[in-house]
C-alpha positions as CSV (number, residue, x, y, z in Angstrom):
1,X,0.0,0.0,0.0
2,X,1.5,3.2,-0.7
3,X,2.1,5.0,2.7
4,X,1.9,8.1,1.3
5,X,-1.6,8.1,0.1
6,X,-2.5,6.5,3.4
7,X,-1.0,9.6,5.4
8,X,-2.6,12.2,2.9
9,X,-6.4,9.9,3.5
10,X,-5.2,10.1,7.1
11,X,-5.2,14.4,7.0
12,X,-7.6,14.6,5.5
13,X,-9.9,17.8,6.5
14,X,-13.1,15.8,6.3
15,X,-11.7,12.5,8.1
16,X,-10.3,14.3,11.0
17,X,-13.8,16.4,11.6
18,X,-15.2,12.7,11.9
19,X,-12.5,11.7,14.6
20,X,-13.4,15.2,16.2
21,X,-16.9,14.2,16.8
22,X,-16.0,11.0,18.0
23,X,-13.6,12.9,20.9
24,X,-15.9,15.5,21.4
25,X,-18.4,12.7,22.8
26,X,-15.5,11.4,24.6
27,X,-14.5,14.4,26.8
28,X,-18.1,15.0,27.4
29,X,-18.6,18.2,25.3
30,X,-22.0,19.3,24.2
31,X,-20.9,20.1,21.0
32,X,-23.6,18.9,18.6
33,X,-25.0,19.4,14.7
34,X,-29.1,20.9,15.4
35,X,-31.0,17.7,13.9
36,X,-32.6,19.7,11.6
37,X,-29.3,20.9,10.3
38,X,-28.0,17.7,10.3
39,X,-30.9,16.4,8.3
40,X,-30.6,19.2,5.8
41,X,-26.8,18.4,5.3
42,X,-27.4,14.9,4.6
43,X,-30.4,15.7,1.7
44,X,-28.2,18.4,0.5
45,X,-25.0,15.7,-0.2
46,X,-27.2,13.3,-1.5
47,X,-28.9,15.6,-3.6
48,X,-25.8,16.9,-5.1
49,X,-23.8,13.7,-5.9
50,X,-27.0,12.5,-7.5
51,X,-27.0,15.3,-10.0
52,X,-23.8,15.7,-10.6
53,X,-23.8,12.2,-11.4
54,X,-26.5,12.5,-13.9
55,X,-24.8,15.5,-15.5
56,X,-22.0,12.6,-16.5
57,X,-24.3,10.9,-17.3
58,X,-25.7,12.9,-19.8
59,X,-22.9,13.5,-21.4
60,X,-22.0,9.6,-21.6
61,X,-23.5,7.2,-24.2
62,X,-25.3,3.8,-22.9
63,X,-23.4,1.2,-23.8
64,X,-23.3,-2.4,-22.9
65,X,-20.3,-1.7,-20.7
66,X,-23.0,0.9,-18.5
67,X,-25.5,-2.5,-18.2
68,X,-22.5,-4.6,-17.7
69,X,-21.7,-2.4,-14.5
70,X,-25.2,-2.5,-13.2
71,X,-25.7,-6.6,-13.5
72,X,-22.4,-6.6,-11.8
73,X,-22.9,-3.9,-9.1
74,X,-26.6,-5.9,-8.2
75,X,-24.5,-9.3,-8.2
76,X,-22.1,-8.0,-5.6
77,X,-25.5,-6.9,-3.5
78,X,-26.8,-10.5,-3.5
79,X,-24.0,-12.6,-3.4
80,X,-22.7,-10.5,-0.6
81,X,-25.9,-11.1,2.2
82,X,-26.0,-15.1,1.1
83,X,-22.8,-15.7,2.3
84,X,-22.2,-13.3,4.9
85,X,-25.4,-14.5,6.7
86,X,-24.0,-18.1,6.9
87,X,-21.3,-16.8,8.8
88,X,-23.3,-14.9,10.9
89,X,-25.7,-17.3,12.2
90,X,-23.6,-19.4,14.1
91,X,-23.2,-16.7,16.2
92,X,-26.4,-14.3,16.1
93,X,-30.2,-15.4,15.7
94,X,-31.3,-15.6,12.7
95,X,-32.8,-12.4,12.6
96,X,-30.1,-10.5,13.5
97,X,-28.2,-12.5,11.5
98,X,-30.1,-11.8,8.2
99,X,-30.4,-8.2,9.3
100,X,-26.3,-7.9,9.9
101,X,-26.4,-9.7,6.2
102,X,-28.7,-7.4,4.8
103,X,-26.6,-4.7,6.4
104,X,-23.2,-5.9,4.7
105,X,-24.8,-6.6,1.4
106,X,-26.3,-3.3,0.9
107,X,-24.8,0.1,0.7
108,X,-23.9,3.4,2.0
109,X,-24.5,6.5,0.4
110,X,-22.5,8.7,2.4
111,X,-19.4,5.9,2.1
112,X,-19.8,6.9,-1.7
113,X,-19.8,10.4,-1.1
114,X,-16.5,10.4,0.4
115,X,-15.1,7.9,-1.8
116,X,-16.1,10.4,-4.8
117,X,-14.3,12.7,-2.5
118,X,-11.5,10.1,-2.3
119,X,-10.8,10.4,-5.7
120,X,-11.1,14.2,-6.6
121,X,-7.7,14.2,-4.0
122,X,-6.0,11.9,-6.4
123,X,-7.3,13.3,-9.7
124,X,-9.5,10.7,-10.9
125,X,-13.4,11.0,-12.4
126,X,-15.4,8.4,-12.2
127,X,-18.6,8.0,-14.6
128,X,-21.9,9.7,-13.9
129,X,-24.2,5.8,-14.0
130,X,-22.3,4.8,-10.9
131,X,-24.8,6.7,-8.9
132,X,-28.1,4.3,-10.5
133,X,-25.6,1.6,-10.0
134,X,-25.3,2.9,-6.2
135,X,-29.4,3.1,-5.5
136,X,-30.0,-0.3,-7.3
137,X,-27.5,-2.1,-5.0
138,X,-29.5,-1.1,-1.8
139,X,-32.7,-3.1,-2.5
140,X,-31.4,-6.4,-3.5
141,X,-29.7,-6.9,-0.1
142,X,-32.6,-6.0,1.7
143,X,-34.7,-8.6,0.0
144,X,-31.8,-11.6,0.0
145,X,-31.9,-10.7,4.1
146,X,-35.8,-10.9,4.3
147,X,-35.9,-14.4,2.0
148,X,-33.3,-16.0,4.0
149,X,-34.9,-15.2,7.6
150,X,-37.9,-16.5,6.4
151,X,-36.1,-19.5,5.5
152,X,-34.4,-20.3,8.2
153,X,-36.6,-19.2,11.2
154,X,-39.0,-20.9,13.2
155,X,-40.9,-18.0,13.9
156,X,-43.7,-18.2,11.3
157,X,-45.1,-15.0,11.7
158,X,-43.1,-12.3,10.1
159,X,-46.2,-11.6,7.5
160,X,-44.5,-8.6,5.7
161,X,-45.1,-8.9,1.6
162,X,-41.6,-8.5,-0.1
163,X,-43.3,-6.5,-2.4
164,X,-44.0,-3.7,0.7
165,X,-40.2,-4.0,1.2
166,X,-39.3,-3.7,-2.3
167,X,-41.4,-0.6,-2.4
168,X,-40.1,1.0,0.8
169,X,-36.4,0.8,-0.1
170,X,-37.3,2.6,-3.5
171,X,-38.9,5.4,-1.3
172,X,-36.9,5.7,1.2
173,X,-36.0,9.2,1.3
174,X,-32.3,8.7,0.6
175,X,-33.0,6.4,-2.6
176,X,-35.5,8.8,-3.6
177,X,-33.6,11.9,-3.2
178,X,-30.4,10.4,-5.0
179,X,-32.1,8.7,-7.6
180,X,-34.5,11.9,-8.0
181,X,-31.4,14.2,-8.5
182,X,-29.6,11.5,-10.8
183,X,-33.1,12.1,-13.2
184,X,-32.9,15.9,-13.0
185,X,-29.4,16.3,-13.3
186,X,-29.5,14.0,-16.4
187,X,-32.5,16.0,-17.8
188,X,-30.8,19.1,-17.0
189,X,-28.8,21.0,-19.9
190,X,-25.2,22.5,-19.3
191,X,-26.4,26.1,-19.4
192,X,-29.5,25.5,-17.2
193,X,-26.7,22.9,-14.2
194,X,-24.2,25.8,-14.7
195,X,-26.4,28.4,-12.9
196,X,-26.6,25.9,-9.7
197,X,-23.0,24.8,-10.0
198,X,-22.1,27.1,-6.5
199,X,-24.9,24.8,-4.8
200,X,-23.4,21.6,-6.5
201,X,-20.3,21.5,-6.2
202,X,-18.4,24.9,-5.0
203,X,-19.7,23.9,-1.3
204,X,-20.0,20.7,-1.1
205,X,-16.6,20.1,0.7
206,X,-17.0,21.6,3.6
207,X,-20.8,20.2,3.6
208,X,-19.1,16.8,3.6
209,X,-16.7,18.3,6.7
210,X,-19.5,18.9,8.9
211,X,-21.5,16.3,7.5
212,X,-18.6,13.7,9.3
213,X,-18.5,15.7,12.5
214,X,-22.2,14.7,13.3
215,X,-21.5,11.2,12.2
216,X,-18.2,11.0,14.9
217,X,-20.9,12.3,17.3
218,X,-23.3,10.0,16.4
219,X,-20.6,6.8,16.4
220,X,-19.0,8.0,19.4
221,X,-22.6,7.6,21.5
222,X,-22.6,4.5,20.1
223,X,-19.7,2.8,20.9
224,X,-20.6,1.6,24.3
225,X,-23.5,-0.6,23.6
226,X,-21.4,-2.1,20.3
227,X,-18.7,-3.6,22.5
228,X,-21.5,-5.5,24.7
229,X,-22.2,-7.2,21.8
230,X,-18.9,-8.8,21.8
231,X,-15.3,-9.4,20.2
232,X,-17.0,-10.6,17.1
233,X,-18.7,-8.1,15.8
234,X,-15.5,-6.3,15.9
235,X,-13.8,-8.4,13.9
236,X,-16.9,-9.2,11.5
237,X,-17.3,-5.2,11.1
238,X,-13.6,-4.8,9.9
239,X,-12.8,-8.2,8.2
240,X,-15.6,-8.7,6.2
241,X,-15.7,-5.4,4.4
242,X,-11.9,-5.0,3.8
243,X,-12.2,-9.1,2.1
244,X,-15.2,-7.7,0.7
245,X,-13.6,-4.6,-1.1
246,X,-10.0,-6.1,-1.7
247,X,-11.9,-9.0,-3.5
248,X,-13.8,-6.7,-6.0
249,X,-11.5,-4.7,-6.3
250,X,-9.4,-7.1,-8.3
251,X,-12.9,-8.7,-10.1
252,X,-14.2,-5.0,-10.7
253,X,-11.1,-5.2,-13.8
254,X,-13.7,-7.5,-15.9
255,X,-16.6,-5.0,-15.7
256,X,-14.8,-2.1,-16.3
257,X,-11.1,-0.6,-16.9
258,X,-11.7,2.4,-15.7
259,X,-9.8,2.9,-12.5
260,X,-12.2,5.2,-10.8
261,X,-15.5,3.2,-11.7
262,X,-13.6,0.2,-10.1
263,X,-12.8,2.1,-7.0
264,X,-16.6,3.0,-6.7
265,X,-17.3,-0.6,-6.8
266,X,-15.0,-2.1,-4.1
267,X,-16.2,0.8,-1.8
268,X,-19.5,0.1,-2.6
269,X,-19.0,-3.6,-2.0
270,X,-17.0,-3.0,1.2
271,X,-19.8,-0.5,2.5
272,X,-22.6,-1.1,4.4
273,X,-25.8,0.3,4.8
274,X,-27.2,2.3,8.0
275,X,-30.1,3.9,6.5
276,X,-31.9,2.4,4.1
277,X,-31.5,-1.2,5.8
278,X,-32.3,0.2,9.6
279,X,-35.6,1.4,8.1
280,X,-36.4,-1.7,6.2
281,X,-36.1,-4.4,9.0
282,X,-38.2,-2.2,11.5
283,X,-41.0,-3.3,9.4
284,X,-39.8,-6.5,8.0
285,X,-38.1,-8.5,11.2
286,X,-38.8,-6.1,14.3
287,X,-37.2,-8.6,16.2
288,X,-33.6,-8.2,14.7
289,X,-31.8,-5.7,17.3
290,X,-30.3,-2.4,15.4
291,X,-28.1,-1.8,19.0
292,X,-25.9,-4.6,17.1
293,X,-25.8,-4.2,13.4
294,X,-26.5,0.3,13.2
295,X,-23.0,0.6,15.2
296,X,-21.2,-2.5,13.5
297,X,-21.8,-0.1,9.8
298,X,-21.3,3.5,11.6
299,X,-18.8,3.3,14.2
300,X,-16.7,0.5,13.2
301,X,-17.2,-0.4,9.5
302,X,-17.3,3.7,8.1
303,X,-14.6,4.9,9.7
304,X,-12.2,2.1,9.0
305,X,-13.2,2.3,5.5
306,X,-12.3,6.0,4.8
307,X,-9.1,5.8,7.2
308,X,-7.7,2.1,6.0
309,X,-9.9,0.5,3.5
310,X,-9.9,3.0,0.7
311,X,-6.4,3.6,0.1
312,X,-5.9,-0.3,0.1
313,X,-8.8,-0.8,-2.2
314,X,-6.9,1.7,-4.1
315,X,-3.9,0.7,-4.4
316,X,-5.0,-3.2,-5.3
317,X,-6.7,-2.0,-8.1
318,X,-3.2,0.1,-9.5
319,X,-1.8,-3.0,-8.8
């Protein structure tokens, strides 16, 4: 791995904000984001990667390479839950199990976002369809989870249609809002995305800066009930992604040769989920606990992901 893209990913502005929030929890402070500033930061990221992602797009022809990418982004999100719940039921029930699974196997929107950040610092692009690739890989997951609870539990009477949970991960406001903005940015002419651009993409940095500081604050209140769960999630929370991301990293060569495309997949892929999935298995499988899978994805899996994970994803595929 080259040590000096780990150092520069270790300085990074947005990175240390994150570890700020996590210390400011620590030492008791009451520094906090307002939750309805919080909330507005989060719809504002998502809403600008989305159309700034269908901007490339629209200037990008569909190919068979662009359905390629999307057969193998939703492969990644089904194979990853089957196997990963397997694991995981030796040592959780099977609903948490298929909930940790479902976790793992789907993705995380804000992981993305700083991935794309990831690469502006080394001066790559990555194409604009990655973002439909993003929001189709969340639902899959959620659905291979579901299936494999009912298949494997005793408890007969989780009634919910995987229709109704099909429907409320394609509405959930994260997957709306990206997938919304990924429509209007590729509907959107140059002229017409050039008088927003300030909004899009001149801010959106230090967006991202704050944006981690209430997710270290959020982790850090967190941490405590994680490690009464045990050593193993631990370990499950770290190893699994980074064999997760290292392993698609390499594969990612036979859906696409372009470098930043295939660093967007083996974060993706080493991601996990802590919206969209939360949501979904309150109605599906109440009785899978989020005080064990929510802090496995935010305050384990994240940070070691933008702190280790990416510049070793990174430099496999340079490899």
């Amino acid at each position: 791995m080259n040590l000096n893209l780990l150092i520069e990913n270790l300085t990074n502005p947005a990175l240390l904000f994150f570890v700020l929030g996590i210390i400011a929890v620590l030492v008791k402070s009451d520094l906090q984001i307002p939750e309805g500033s919080s909330k507005f930061i989060s719809l504002y990221l998502l809403f600008a990667i989305g159309f700034k992602g269908g901007q490339e797009l629209a200037h990008s022809h569909f190919t068979i390479d662009i359905l390629w990418s999307i057969f193998f982004g939703v492969g990644i999100a089904l194979i990853i839950p089957l196997y990963c719940f397997f694991i995981l039921k030796k040592k959780y029930s099977i609903e948490n199990a298929g909930a940790i699974a479902a976790t793992y196997g789907s993705v995380s929107a804000v992981t993305f976002v700083t991935a794309v950040s990831f690469l502006e610092l080394q001066n790559f692009n990555f194409s604009g369809h990655m973002v439909a690739v993003m929001a189709l890989m969340e639902a899959p997951a959620i659905i291979v989870g579901v299936i494999l609870i009912r298949l494997f539990s005793n408890n007969n009477v989780l009634k919910t249609k995987l229709s109704t949970i099909v429907t409320h991960s394609f509405t959930n406001g994260s997957v709306l809002l990206i997938l919304g903005s990924l429509i209007i940015g590729l509907l959107a002419s140059d002229q017409q995305a050039l008088g927003i651009k300030p909004f899009t993409t001149d801010i959106f940095k230090g967006f991202l800066a704050l944006f981690l500081l209430d997710m270290g604050i959020v982790s850090g209140r967190k941490l405590g009930d994680f490690f009464k769960s045990g050593w193993f999630s631990f370990a499950f929370a770290v190893v699994i992604p980074l064999i997760n991301g290292s392993v698609v990293a390499y594969l990612s060569h036979f859906a696409t040769a372009d470098i930043g495309n295939r660093f967007i997949f083996a974060v993706l892929a080493a991601s996990a989920s802590y919206i969209a999935v939360p949501a979904a298995m309150k109605i599906a499988v109440p009785k899978a606990n989020p005080g064990i899978f929510l802090p496995m994805a935010l305050a384990v899996t994240f940070p070691f992901n933008i702190t280790f994970g990416m510049p070793i994803y990174f430099a496999i595929i340079q490899c």
